[in-house]
C-alpha positions in Angstrom: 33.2 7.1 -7.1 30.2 5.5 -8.3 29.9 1.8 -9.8 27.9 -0.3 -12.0 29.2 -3.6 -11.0 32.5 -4.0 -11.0 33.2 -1.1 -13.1 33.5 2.6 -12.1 31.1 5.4 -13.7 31.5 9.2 -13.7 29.0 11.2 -14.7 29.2 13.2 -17.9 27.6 16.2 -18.5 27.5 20.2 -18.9 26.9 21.9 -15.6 23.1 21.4 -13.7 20.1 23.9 -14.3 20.4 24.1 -10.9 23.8 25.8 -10.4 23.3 27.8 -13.3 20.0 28.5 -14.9 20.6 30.8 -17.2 23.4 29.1 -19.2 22.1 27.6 -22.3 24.1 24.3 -21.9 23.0 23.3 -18.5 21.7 19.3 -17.8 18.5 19.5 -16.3 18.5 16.4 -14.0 15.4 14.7 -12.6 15.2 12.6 -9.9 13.5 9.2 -9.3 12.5 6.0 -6.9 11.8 2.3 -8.2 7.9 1.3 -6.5 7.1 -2.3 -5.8 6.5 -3.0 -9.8 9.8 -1.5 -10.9 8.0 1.2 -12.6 10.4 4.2 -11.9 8.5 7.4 -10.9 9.7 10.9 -10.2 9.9 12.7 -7.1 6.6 14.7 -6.5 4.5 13.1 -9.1 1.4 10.9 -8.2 1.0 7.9 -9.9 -1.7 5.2 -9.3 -1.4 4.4 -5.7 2.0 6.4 -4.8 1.4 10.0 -3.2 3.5 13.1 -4.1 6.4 13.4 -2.1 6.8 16.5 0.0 10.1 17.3 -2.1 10.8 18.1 -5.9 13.8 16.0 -8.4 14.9 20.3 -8.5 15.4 19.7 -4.3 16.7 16.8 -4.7 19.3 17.7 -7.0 20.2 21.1 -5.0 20.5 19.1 -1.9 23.2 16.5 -3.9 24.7 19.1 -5.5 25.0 21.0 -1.9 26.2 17.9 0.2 26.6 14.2 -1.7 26.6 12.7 1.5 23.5 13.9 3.1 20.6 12.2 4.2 17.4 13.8 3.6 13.6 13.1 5.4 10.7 13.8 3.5 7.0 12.5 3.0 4.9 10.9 0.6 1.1 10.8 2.1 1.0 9.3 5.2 4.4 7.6 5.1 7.8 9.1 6.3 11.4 8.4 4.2 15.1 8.9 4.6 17.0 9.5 1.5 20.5 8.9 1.9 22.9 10.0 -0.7 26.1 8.2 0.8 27.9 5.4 -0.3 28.1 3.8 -4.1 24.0 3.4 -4.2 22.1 6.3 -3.2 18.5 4.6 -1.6 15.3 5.3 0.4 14.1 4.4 3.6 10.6 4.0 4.6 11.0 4.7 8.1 8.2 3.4 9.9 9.1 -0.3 8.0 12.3 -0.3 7.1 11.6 -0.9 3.3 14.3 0.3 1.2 13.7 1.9 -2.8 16.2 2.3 -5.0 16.7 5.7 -6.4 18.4 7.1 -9.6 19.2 10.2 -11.2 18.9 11.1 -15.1 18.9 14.1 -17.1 15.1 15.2 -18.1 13.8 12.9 -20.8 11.2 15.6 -20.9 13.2 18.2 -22.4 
């Protein structure tokens, strides 16, 4: 069960794109990490001085979808990172200095 504070949030939505991509009515969700600014930016896009990471919102959400309590390596540039999906917060790891980034999920503001 996920929280917000004190209080406990479900999500609500049709089915994801991912599990079925033909249906009309599917939530297309998008994945994304909080950078040093709190500007929130979403997995494999550049922006400014952040790299592309080597995997897509679309894998992320798969990967979730697949096995909410996985963690996941990937890379951005130069730098390696652990996504782990378990517990109430899901969070990044920057391996090399243990620097943690939040990380949310949201249905496509771009659609």
């Amino acid at each position: 069960m996920m929280t917000r504070g004190s209080a406990k949030v479900r999500r609500l939505s049709t089915f994801s794109s991912v599990v079925q991509p033909t249906f009309i009515l599917t939530t297309e969700w998008a994945w994304y990490w909080e950078d040093e600014n709190g500007t929130w930016i979403q997995y494999a896009a550049s922006a400014g001085l952040h790299s592309a990471s080597s995997i897509t919102s679309e894998d992320l959400e798969k990967l979730y979808l697949e096995d909410d309590k996985a963690v996941i390596e990937f890379t951005a540039g130069r730098q390696a990172y652990k996504l782990s999906f378990q517990g109430n917060v899901v969070n990044c790891a920057l391996l090399t200095f243990h620097l943690f980034r939040f990380v949310h999920q949201q249905s496509n503001p771009n659609l």
